[in-house]
MARKOLPA-657923 format. One line per field, with one value per residue (C-alpha): residue in one letter; residue number from 1; x, y, z. Coordinates in nm, 4 decimals. Last residue first. Example, Ala and Ser with C-alpha at 12.3 -4.5 7.8 and 13.67 -1.06 7.14 Angstrom:
% MARKOLPA-657923
code (s, a)
pos (2, 1)
xx (1.3670, 1.2300)
yy (-0.1060, -0.4500)
zz (0.7140, 0.7800)
END
This chain:
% MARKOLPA-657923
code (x, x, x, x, x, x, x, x, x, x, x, x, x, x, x, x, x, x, x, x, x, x, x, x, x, x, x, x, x, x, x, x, x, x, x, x, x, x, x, x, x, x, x, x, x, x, x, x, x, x, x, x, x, x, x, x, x, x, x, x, x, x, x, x, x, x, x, x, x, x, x, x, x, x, x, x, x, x, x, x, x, x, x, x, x, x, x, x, x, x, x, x, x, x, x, x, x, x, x, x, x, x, x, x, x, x, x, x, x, x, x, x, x, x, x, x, x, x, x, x, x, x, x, x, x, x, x, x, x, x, x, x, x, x, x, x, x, x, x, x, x, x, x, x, x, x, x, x, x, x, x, x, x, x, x, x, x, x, x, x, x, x, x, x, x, x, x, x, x, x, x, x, x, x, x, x, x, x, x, x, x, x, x, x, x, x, x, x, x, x, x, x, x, x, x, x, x, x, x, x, x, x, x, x, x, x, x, x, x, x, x, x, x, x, x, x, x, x, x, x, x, x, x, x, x, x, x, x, x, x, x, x, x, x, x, x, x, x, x, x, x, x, x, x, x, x, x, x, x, x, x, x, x, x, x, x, x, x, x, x, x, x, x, x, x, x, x, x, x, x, x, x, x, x, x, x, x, x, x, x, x, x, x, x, x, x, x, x, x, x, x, x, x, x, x, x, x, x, x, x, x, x, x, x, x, x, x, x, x, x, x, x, x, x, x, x, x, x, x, x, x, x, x, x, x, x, x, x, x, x, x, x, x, x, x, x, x, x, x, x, x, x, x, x, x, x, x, x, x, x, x, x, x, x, x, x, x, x, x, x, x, x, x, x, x, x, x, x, x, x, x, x, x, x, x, x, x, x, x, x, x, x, x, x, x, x, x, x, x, x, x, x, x, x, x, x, x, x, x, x, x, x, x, x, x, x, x, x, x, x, x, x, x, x, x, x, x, x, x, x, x, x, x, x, x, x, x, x, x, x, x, x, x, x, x, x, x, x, x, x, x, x)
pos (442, 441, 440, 439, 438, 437, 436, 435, 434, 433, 432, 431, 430, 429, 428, 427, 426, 425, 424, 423, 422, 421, 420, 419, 418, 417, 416, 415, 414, 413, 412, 411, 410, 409, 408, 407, 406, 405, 404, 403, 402, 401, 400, 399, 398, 397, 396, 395, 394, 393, 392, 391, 390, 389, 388, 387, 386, 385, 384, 383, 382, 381, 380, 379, 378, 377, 376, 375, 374, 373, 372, 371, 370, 369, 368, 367, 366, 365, 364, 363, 362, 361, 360, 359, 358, 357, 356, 355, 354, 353, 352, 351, 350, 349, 348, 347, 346, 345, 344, 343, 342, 341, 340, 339, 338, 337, 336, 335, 334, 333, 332, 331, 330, 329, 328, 327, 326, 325, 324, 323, 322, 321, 320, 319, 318, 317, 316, 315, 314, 313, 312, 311, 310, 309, 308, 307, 306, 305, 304, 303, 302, 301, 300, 299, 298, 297, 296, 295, 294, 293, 292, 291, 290, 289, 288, 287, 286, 285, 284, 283, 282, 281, 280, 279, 278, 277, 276, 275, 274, 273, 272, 271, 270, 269, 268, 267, 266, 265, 264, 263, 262, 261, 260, 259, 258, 257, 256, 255, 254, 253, 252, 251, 250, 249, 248, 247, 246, 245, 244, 243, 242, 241, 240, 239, 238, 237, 236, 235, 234, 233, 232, 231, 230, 229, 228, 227, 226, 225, 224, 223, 222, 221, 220, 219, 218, 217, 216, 215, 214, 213, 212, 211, 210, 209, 208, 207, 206, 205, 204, 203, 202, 201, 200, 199, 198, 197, 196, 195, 194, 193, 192, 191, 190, 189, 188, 187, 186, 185, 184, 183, 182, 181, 180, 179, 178, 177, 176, 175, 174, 173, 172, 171, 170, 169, 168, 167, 166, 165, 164, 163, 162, 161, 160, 159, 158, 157, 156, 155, 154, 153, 152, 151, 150, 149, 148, 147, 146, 145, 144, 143, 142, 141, 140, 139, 138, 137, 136, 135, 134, 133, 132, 131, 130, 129, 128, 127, 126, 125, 124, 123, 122, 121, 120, 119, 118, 117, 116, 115, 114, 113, 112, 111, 110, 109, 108, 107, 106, 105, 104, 103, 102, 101, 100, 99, 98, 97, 96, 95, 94, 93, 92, 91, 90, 89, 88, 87, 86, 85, 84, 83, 82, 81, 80, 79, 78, 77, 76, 75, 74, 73, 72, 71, 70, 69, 68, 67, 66, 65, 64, 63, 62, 61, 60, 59, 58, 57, 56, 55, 54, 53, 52, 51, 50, 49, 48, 47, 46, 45, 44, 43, 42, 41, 40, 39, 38, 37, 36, 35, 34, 33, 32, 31, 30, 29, 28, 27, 26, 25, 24, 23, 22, 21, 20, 19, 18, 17, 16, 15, 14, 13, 12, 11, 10, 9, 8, 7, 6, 5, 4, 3, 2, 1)
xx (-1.6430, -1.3289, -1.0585, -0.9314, -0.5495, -0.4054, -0.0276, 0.1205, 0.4853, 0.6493, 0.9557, 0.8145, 0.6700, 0.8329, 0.6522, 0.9875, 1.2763, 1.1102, 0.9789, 0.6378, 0.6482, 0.3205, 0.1300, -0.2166, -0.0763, -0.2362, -0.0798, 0.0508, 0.1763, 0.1583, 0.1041, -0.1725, -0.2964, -0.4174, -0.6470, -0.6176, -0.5482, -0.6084, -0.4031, -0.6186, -0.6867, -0.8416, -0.5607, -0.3184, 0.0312, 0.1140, -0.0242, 0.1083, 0.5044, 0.4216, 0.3311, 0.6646, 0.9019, 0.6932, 0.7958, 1.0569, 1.2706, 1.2309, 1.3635, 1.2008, 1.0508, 0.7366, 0.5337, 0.2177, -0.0109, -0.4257, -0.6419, -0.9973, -1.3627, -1.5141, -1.5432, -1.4460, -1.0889, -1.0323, -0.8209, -0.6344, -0.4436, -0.3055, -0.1016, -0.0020, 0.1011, 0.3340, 0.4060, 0.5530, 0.7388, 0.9448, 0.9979, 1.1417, 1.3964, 1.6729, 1.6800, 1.8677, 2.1905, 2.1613, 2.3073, 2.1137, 2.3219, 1.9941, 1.7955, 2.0216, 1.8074, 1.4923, 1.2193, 1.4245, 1.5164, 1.1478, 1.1468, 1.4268, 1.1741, 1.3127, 0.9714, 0.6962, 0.3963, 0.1057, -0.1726, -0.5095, -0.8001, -1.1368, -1.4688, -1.4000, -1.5566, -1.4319, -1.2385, -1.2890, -1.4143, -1.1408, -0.8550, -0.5035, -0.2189, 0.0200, -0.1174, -0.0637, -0.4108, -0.4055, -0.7249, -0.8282, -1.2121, -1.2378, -1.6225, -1.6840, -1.3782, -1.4141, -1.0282, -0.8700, -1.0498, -0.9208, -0.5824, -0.6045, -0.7333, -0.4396, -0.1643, -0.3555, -0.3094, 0.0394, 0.0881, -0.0580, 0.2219, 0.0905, -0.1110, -0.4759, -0.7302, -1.0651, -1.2535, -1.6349, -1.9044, -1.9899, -1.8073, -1.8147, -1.6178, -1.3658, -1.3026, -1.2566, -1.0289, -0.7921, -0.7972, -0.6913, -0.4358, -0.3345, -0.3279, 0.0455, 0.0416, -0.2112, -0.0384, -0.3682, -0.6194, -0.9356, -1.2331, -1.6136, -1.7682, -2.0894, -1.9537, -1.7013, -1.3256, -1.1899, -0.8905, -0.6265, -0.7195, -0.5538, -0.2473, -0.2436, -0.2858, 0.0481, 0.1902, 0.1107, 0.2861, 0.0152, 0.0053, -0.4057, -0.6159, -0.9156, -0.9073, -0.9720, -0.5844, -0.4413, -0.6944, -0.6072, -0.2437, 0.0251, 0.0102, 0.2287, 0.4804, 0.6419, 0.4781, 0.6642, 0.5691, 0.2750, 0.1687, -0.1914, -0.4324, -0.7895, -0.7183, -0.3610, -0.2048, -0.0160, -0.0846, -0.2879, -0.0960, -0.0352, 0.1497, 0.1326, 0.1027, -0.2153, -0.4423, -0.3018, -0.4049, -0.7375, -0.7732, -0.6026, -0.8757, -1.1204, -1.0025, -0.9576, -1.3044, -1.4265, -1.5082, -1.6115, -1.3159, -1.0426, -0.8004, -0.4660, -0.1382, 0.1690, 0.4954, 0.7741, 1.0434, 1.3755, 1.6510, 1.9115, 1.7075, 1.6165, 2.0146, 2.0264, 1.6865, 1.8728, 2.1620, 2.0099, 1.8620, 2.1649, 2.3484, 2.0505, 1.7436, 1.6907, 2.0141, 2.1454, 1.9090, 2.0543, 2.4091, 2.3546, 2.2039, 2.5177, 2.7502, 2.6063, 2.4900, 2.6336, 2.5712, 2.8724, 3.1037, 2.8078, 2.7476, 3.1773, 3.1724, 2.9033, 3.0377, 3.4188, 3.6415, 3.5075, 3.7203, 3.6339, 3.8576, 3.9413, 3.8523, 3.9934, 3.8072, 3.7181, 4.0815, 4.1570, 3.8957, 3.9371, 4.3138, 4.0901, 3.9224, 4.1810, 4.4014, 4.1177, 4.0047, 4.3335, 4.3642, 4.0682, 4.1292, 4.4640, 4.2593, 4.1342, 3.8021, 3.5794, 3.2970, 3.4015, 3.6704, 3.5431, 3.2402, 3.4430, 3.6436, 3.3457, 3.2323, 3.5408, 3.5476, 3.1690, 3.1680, 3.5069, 3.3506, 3.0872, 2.7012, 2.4792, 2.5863, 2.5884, 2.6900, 3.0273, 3.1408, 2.8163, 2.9204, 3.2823, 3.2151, 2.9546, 3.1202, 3.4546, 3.2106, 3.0587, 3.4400, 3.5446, 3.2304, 3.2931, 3.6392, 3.9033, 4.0659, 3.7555, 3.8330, 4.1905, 4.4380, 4.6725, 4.3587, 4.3469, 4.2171, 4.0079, 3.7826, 3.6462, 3.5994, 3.4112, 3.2151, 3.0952, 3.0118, 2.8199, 2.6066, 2.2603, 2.3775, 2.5298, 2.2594, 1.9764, 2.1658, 2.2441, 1.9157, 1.7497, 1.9670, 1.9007, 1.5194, 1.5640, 1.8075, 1.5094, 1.1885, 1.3401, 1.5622, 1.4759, 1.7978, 1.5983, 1.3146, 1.5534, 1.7870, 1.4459, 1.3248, 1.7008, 1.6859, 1.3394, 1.4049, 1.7657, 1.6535, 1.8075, 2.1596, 2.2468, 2.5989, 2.5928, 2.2297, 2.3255, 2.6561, 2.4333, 2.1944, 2.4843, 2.6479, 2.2866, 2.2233, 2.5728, 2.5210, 2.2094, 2.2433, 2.2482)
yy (-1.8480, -1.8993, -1.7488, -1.9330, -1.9452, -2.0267, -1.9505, -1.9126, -1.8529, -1.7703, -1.8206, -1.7224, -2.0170, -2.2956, -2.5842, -2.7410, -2.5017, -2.1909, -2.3234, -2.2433, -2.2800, -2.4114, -2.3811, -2.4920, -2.8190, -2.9788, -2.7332, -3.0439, -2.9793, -2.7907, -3.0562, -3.1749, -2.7973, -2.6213, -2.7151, -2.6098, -2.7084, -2.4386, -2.3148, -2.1777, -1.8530, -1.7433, -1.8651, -1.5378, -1.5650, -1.9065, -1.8547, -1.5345, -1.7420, -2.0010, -1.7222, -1.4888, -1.8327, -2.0108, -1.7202, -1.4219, -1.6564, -1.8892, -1.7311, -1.8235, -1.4868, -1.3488, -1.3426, -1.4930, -1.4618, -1.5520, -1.4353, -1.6345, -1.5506, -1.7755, -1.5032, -1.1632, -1.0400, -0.6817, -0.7625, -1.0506, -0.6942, -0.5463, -0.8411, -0.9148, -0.5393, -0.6096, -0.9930, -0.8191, -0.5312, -0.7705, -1.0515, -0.7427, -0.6460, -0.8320, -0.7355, -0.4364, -0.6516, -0.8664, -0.6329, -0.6036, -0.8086, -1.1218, -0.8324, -0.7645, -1.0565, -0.8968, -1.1189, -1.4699, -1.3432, -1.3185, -1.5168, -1.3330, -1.0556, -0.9655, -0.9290, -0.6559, -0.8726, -1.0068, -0.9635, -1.0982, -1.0639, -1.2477, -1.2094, -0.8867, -0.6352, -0.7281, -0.4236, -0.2227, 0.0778, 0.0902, 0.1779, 0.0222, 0.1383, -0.1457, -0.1775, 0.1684, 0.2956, 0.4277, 0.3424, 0.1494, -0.0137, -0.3034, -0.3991, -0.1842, -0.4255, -0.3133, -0.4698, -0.1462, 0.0145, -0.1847, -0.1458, 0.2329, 0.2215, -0.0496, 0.2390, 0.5318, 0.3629, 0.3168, 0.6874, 0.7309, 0.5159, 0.2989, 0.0597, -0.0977, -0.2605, -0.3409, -0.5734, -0.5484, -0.7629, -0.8328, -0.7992, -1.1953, -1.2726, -1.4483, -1.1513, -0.9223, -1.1748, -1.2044, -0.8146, -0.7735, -1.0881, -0.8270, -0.4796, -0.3173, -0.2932, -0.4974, -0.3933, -0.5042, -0.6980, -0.6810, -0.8529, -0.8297, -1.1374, -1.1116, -1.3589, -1.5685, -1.5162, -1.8614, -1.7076, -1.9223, -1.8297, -1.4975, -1.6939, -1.9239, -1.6391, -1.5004, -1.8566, -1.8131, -1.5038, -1.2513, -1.0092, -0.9000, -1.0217, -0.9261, -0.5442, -0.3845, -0.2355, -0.5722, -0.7718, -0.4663, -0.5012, -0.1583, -0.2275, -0.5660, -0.4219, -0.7319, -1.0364, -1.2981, -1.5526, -1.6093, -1.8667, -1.8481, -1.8897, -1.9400, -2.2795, -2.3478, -2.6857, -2.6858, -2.2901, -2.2617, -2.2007, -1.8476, -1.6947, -1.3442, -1.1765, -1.0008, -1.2247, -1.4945, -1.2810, -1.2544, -1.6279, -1.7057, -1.4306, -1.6440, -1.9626, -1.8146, -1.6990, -1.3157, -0.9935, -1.1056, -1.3937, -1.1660, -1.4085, -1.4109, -1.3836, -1.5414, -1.4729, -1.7018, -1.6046, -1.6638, -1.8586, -1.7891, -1.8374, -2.1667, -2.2336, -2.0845, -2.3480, -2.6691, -2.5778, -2.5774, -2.9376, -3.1065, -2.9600, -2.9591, -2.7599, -2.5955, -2.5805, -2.5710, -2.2286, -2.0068, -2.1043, -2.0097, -1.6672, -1.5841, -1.6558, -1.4116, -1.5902, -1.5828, -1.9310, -2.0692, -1.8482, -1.8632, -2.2387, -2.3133, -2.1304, -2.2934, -2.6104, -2.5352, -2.7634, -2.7069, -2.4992, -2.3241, -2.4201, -2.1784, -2.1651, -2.4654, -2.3921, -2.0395, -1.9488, -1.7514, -1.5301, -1.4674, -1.3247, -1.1062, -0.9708, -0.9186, -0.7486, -0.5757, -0.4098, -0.3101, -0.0853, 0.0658, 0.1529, 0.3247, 0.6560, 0.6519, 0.8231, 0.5940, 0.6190, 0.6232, 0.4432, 0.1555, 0.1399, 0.0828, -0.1788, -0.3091, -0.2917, -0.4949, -0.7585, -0.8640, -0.8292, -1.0157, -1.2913, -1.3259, -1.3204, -1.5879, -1.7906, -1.6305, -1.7171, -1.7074, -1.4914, -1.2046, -1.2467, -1.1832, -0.8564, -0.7335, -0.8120, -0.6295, -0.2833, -0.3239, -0.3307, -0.0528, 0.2063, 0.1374, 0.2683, -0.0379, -0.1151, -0.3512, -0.5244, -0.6130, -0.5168, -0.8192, -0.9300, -1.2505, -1.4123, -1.1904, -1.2043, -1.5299, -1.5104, -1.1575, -1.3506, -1.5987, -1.3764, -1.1283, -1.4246, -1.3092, -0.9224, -0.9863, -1.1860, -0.9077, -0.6368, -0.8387, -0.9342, -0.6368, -0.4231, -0.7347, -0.6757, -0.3498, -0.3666, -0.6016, -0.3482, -0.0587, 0.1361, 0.5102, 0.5448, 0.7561, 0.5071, 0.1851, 0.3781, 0.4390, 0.1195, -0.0477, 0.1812, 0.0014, -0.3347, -0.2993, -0.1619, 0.1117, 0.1225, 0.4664, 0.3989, -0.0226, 0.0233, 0.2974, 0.1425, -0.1590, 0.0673, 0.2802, -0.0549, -0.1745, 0.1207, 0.1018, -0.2674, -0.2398, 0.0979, 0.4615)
zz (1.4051, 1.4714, 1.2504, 0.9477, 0.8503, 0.5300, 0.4444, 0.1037, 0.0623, -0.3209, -0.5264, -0.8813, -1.0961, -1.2369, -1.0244, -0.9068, -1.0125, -0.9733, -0.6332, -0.4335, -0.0880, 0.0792, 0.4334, 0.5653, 0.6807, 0.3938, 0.0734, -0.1029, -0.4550, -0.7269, -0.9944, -0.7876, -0.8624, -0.5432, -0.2318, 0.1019, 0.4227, 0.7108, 0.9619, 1.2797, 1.3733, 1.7397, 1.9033, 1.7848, 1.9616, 1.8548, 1.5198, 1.4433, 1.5597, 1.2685, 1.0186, 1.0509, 1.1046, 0.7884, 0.5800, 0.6622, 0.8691, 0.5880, 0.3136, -0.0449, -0.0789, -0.2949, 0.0004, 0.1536, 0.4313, 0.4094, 0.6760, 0.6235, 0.7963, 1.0934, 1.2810, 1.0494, 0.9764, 1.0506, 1.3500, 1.1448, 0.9187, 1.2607, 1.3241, 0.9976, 0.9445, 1.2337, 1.1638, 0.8393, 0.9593, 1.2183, 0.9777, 0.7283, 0.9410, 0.8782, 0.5317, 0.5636, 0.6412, 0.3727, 0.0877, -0.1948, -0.4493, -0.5630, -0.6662, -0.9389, -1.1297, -1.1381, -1.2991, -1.2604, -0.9256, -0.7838, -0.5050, -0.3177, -0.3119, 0.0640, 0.1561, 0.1689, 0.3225, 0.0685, 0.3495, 0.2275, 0.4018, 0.3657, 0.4650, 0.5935, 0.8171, 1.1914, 1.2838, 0.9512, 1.0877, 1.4118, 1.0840, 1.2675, 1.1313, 0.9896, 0.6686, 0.6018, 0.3531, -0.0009, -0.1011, -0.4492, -0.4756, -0.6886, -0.7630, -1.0767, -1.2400, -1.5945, -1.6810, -1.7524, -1.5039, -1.2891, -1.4028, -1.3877, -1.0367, -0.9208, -1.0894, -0.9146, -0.5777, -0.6192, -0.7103, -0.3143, -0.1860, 0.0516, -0.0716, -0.0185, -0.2717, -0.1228, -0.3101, -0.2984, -0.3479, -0.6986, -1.0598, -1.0879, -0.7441, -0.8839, -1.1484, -0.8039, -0.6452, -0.9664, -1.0076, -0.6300, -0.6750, -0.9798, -0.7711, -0.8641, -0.6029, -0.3184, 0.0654, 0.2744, -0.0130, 0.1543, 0.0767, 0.1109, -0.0652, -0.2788, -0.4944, -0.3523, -0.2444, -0.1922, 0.0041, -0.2108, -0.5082, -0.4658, -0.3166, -0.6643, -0.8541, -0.7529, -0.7969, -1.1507, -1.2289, -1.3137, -1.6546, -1.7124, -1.9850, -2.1800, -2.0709, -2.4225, -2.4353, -2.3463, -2.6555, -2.8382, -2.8035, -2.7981, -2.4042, -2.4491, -2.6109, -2.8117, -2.7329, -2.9361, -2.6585, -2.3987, -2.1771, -2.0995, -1.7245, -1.7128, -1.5471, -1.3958, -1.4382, -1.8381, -1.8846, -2.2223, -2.4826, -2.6579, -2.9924, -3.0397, -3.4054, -3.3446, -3.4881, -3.2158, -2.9488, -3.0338, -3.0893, -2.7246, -2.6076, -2.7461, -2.6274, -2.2559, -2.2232, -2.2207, -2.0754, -1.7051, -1.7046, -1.7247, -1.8583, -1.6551, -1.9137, -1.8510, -1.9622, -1.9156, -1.6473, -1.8487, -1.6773, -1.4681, -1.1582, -1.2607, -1.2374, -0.8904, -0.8106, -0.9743, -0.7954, -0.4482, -0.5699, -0.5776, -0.2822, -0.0242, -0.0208, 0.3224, 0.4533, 0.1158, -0.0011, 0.3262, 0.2295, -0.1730, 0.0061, 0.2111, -0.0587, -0.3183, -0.6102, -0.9474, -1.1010, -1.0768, -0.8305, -0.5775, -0.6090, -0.6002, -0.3187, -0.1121, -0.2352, -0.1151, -0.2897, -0.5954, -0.7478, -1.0569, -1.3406, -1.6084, -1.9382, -2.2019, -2.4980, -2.4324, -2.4095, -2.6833, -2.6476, -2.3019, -2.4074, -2.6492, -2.3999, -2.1629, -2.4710, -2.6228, -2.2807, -2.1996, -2.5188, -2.4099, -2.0996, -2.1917, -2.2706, -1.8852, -1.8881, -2.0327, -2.2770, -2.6718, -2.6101, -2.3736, -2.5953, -2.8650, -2.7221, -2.6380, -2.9530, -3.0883, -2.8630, -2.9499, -3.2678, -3.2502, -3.0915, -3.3538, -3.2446, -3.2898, -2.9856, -2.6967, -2.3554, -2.3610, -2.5988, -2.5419, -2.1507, -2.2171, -2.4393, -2.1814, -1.8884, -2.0276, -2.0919, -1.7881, -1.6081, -1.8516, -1.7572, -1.3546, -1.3907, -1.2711, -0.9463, -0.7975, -1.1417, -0.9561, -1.2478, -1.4644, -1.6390, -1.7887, -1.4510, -1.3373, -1.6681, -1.5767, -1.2047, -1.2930, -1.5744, -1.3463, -1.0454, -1.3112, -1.4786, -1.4149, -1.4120, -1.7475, -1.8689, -1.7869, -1.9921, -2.2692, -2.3239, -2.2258, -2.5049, -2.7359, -2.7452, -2.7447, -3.0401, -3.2346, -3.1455, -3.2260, -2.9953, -2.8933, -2.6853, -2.4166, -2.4185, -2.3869, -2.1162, -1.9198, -1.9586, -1.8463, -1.4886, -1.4151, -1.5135, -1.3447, -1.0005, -0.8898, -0.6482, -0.8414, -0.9090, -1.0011, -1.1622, -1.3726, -1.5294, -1.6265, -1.8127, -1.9114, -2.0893, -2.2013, -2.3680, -2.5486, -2.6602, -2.7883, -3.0618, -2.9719)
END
């Protein structure tokens, strides 16, 4: 099985199963036993499809005579592929591209005419490129969505906020590639000696341009086949991540909770904060969860983390009043994370609607086990409102006892004064992400 075919069932997988892509595409990649190169392509086409599927849809509807809605699932991957490798890609020829989805189309779809279609829409795109169609702009919401392949209802969400201009500066930064950054576990080692290790095995680092401790990988490969990963030097965060770890000034000694903490690494940033002392509780709700944030502690040598599997909205009467700090990194929307999991941006908005309720809920319960004068610290991956600054802003009002609290982060960052910050990929190019301070009285 070569690239393009994994990613075509990948992509076919995701549309009939409803999975997520990163998931569904390391299966394919395991069961297609790809080296290194055709994985990386496999991901690559697979990621840039779903990226760009609005575009390439608008695209390929116009050289095609049948609705796409009308087509076999296989044959519309198959056209997204060859159109997305034409468009966006520059090494490979066009008729590579036509010709192994054509292929594809053959070798995997029902219809035996399918194929034949596929070659003429194809190659009709083909002979177009220089002059493709116009999208309308007209309608701005529209034209955003159709552009840069995001549903309506979240391009309108991102202008109230954002504006025009800078709305499609943060779809476009969605498009891009999330760089990889590696936290350095500060009890084994320093950040120039595990940027030496690193670079003896074939990976090239930086240091992070505002975050301390904190490298920018590239040419990783596996990450877990690494000695420097497999001896616990470093651990994979997005910076903003850190940034709500930091956040609750955990200290030595400290005893901290960390309410809904997989895949556990602001637990693993509090825990190296704290030099191996105190005690980091680690919660989740899935028992397998709980294995995963054990096995990356012990990873890393953190004696301090302790994993439970624990609902963060039941309340436990033994920890009323026990921790320093809390952290509650609510189940969101993950409308932050785009960059990481493009499909995310199709879920249908309906479900969503919920999610302020479930996390003022486990927000609620989580400020009970807060000690006086200790810190409750709210974030999300999510850029919506109603699930950020709404969910924390209406705690506030109903809890007197906490406060919002200023804190201090990066200049480059930004101004977290009010207590409250949003992180943008297309401002401080990290993840989408809400951080909200509050102190109780003491």
């Amino acid at each position: 099985m070569d690239a393009r075919e994994t990613a075509l069932l990948a992509l076919n997988d995701c549309q009939r199963q409803g999975g997520w892509s990163d998931d569904i595409l390391k299966k394919r990649l395991i069961a297609g036993r790809l080296d290194s190169r055709d994985s990386a392509l496999a991901t690559q086409l697979c990621f840039g499809v779903l990226q760009n599927r609005l575009l390439l849809d608008f695209y390929l509807s116009h050289f095609s005579n049948l609705p796409l809605k009308r087509m076999e699932g296989r044959v519309v991957e198959a056209l997204r592929l060859g159109a997305y490798q034409m468009l966006f890609l520059d090494k490979i020829p066009h008729s590579a591209a036509v010709n192994a989805s054509v292929e594809l189309t053959r070798k995997h779809c029902k219809n035996p005419r399918a194929a034949g279609m596929v070659n003429g829409i194809l190659r009709s795109l083909e002979r177009s490129l220089k002059q493709l169609p116009t999208i309308p702009q007209d309608n701005t919401v529209s034209y955003l969505s159709t552009r840069y392949s995001h549903p309506e209802w979240l391009v309108k969400d991102f202008l109230a906020v954002l504006g025009s201009d800078e709305t499609a500066g943060l779809l476009a930064a969605n498009n891009s590639r999330a760089p990889i950054t590696a936290m350095v576990n500060a009890t084994r080692t320093t950040a120039s000696a595990l940027s030496a290790a690193l670079e003896g095995e074939g990976v090239t680092s930086r240091p992070h341009p505002w975050l301390a401790d904190c490298l920018m990988l590239e040419k990783t490969g596996d990450l877990s086949r690494l000695a420097a990963f497999q001896e616990g030097l470093f651990y994979i965060q997005d910076p903003a991540s850190k940034l709500a770890a930091l956040t609750l000034e955990p200290k030595p000694g400290m005893r901290v909770l960390d309410c809904c903490a997989a895949p556990g690494g602001k637990s693993f940033a509090c825990a190296i904060q704290m030099e191996g002392s105190g005690e980091v509780v680690s919660c989740d709700l899935h028992p397998h969860k709980k294995k995963l944030i054990q096995a990356g502690a012990n990873r890393l040598g953190l004696s301090n983390l302790v994993p439970m599997t624990a609902d963060g909205k039941v309340f436990r009467p033994e920890w009323e009043n026990a921790f320093d700090r809390v952290l509650v990194d609510a189940p969101c929307s993950g409308l932050g994370v785009i960059r990481k999991k493009p499909d995310i941006r199709y879920k249908e908005p309906e479900p969503l609607k919920d999610l302020p309720r479930v996390q003022r809920a486990i927000l609620d319960n989580a400020a009970r086990y807060v000690r006086p004068g200790g810190v409750l610290v709210y974030s999300t991956c999510t850029l919506l409102r109603r699930e950020n600054e709404a969910v924390a802003l209406a705690f506030l009002a109903d809890h007197r006892s906490f406060q919002a609290e200023g804190f201090c982060l990066p200049e480059y960052v930004g101004d977290a004064g009010e207590g409250m910050l949003t992180l943008w990929p297309h401002r401080q190019e990290t993840d989408g992400f809400f951080i909200c301070k509050m102190r109780k009285e003491g």
